[in-house]
TITI-715082 format. One line per 5 residues: number of its first residue (from 0); their letters; for each residue x negated, y, z of C-alpha. Coordinates in steps of 0.25 Angstrom, whole numbers. Example, Ala and Ser with C-alpha at 12.3 -4.5 7.8 and 13.67 -1.06 7.14 Angstrom:
<marfis>
0> AS> -49/-18/31 ~ -55/-4/29
</marfis>
This chain:
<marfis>
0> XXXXX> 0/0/0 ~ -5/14/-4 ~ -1/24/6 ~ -3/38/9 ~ 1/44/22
5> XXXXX> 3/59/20 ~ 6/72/30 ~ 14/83/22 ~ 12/93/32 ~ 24/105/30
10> XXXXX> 16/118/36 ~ 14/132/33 ~ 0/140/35 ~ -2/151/44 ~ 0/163/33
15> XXXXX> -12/171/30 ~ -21/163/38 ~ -30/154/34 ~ -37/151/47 ~ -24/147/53
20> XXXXX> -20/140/43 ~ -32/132/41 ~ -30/128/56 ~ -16/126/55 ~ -18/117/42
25> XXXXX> -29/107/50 ~ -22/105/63 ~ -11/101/56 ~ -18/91/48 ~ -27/85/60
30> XXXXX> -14/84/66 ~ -8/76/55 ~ -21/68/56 ~ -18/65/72 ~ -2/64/70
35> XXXXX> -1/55/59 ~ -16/48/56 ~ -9/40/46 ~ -9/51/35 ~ -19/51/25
40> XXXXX> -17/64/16 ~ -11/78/24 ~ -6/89/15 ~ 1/104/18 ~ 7/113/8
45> XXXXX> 2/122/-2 ~ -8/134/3 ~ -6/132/20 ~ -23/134/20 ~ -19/146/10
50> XXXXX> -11/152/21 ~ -1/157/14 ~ 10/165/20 ~ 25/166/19 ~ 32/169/5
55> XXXXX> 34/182/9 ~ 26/184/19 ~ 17/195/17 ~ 2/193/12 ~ -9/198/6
60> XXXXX> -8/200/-10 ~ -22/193/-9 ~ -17/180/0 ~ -22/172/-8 ~ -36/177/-11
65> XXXXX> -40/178/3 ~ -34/163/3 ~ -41/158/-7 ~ -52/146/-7 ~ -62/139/-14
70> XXXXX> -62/125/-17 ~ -71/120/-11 ~ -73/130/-1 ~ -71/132/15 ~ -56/129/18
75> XXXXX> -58/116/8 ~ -69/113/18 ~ -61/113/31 ~ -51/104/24 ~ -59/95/19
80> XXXXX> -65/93/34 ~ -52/92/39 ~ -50/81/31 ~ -62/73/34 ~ -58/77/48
85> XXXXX> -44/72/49 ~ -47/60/36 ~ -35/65/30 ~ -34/70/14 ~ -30/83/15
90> XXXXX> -19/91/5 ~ -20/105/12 ~ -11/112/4 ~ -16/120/-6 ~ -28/132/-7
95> XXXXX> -30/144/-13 ~ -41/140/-20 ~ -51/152/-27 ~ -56/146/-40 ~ -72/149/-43
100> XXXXX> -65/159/-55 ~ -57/166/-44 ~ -44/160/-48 ~ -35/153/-36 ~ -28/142/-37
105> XXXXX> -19/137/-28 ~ -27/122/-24 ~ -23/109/-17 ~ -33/101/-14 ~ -36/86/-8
110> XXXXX> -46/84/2 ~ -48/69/6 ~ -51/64/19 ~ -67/64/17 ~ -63/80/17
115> XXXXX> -67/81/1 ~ -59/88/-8 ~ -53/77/-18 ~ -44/86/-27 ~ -39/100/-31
120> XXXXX> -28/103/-37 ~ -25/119/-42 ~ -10/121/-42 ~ -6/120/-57 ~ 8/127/-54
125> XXXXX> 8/140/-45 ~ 21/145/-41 ~ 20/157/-52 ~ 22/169/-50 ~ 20/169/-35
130> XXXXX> 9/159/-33 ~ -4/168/-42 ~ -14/155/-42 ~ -20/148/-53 ~ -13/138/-59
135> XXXXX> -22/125/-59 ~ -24/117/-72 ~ -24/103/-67 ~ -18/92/-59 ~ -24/86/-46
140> XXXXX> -24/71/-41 ~ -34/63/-31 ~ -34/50/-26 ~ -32/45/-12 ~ -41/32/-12
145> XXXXX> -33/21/-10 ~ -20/26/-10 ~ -17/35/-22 ~ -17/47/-31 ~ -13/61/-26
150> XXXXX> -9/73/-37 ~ -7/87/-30 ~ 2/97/-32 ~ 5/111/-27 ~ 19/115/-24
155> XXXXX> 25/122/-37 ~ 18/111/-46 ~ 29/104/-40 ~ 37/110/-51 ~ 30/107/-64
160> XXXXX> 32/93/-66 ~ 20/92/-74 ~ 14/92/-61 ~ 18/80/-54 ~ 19/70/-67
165> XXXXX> 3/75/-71 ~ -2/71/-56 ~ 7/57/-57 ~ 0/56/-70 ~ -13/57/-65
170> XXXXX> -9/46/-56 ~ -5/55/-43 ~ 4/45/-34 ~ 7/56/-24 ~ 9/71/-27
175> XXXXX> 5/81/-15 ~ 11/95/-17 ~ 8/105/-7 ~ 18/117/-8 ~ 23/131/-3
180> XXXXX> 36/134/-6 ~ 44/143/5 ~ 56/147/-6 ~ 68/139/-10 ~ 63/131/-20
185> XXXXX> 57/121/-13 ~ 69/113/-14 ~ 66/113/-30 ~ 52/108/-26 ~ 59/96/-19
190> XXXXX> 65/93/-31 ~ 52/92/-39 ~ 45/84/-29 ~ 54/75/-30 ~ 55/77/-45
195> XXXXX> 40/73/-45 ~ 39/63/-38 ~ 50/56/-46 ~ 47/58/-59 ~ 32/55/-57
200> XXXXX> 34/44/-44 ~ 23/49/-35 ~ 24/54/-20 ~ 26/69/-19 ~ 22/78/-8
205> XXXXX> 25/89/-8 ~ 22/98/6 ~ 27/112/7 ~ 24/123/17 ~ 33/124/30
210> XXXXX> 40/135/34 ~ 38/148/34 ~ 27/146/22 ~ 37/136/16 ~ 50/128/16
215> XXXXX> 46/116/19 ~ 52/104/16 ~ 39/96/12 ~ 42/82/5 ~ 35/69/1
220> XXXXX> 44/62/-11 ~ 41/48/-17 ~ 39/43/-29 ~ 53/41/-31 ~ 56/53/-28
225> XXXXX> 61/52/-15 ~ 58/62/-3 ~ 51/54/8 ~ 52/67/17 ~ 55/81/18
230> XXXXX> 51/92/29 ~ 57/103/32 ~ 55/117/32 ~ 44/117/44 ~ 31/114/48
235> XXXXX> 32/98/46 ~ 24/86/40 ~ 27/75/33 ~ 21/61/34 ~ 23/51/25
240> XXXXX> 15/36/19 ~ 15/37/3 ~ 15/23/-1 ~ 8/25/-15 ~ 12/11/-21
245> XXXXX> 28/18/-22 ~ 22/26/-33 ~ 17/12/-40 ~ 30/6/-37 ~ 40/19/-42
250> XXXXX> 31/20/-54 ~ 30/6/-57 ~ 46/2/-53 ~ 53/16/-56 ~ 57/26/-44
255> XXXXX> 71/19/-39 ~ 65/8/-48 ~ 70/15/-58 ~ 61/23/-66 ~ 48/23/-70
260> XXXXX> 42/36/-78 ~ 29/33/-78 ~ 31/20/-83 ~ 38/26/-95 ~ 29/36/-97
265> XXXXX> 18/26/-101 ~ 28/19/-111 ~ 32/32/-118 ~ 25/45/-113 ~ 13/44/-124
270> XXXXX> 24/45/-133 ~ 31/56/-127 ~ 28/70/-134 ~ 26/82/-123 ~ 27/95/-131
275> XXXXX> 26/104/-118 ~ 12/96/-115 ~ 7/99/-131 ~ 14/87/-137 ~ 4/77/-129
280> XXXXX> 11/64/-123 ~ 11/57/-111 ~ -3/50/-107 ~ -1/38/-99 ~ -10/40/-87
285> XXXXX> -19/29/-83 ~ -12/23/-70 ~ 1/21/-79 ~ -6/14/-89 ~ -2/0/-84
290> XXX> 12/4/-82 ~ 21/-6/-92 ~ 34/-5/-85
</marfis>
């Protein structure tokens, strides 16, 4: 059995504080490391170290200059030894990350539990016009070693669902998505969550800010589609075991033991032309190879 034990933990930052924040970030991981020593992989939402404050809240125009890091740099530093510390792999939300051109991205990264940073993944989707980073180029996955494949998502790439299909074609068996939505439309995001999931039969989680940063209402959803848990609106973490082989079985049986897209996909998709994608067709990844079903 390939599991993965997970903490989702639904919190906010100390707003305009890095220190604080920083400091609020690790004792809530070392305590999820002394709660719960099953869990293998901790995640909090989008831009906690960023220390981002209320929607609207007042801030300085230049928030997110003075916030701004390089990868590698310091703060990654601190989180990689707190990941060696507590032997956890760490998802800390994501970074404004300050590009050697100047540019900033808004950054997730993966640090494993030898407190090495194993992946980095520059938000392809900003929430345009309010969020002013760099869109990123590329899709992000890393492998946990004897469990599975994680792909990476930041909150509005929710929405595009180029992003979810092209990380469950490079194999990603669970989806983490760090978010920071405090307006209505997080229901909508629910929906896509679920969407994902389903049409591409990996885990999603996705773990939004707590109130008064967010709304709430973090969730983990299986490969079915099917919400395993929800938070909601305050500071809370979720704890769940992500049994991997469920993504074998939906994708090799069909969610509801029903359908099976992948499984089709390999049958039809290099026939299938995709004029929004420059008339290319669908190229049958390597792990769906053996798929005859």
């Amino acid at each position: 059995m390939r599991t993965l034990a997970i903490a989702a933990i639904q919190t906010a930052p100390v707003p305009h504080d890095l220190e604080a924040s920083w400091q609020r970030f690790a004792a809530q991981v070392r305590a999820t490391r002394e709660t719960f020593p099953h869990v293998q992989l901790a995640v909090v939402p989008e831009l906690l170290l960023a220390a981002e404050g209320a929607l609207l809240q007042p801030t300085a125009n230049d928030w997110m200059e003075q916030a701004a890091v390089t990868i590698p740099g310091p703060l990654t530093d601190k989180i990689c030894a707190l990941a060696a510390e507590t032997g956890l792999w760490l998802i800390p939300g994501s970074l404004y990350e300050r590009a050697e051109d100047g540019r900033i991205f808004n950054t997730a990264i993966a640090v494993s539990p030898d407190g090495e940073i194993v992946a980095r993944y520059r938000k392809v989707f900003p929430w345009q016009p309010y969020e002013t980073t760099t869109p990123g180029h590329e899709f992000t996955v890393f492998d946990i070693p004897g469990t599975g494949r994680v792909g990476l998502a930041i909150c509005y790439d929710g929405s595009f669902p180029e992003t979810v299909r092209q990380l469950a074609w490079m194999g990603a068996e669970i989806v983490i998505q760090p978010t920071l939505t405090p307006t209505r439309d997080r229901e909508m995001e629910l929906v896509c969550a679920r969407a994902n999931a389903w049409t591409n039969q990996v885990y999603v989680v996705n773990v939004n800010a707590s109130d008064p940063a967010g709304v709430g209402t973090s969730t983990v959803v299986d490969p079915e589609g099917i919400v395993r848990q929800q938070a909601g609106g305050g500071e809370e973490i979720i704890v769940d075991v992500l049994d991997l082989d469920t993504v074998t079985r939906v994708r090799h049986y069909g969610s509801a033991g029903l359908n099976r897209p992948w499984s089709q996909l390999a049958r039809y998709g290099e026939s299938v032309q995709l004029p929004m994608y420059g008339g290319r067709t669908f190229h049958t990844p390597d792990w769906l190879n053996d798929e005859t079903a």
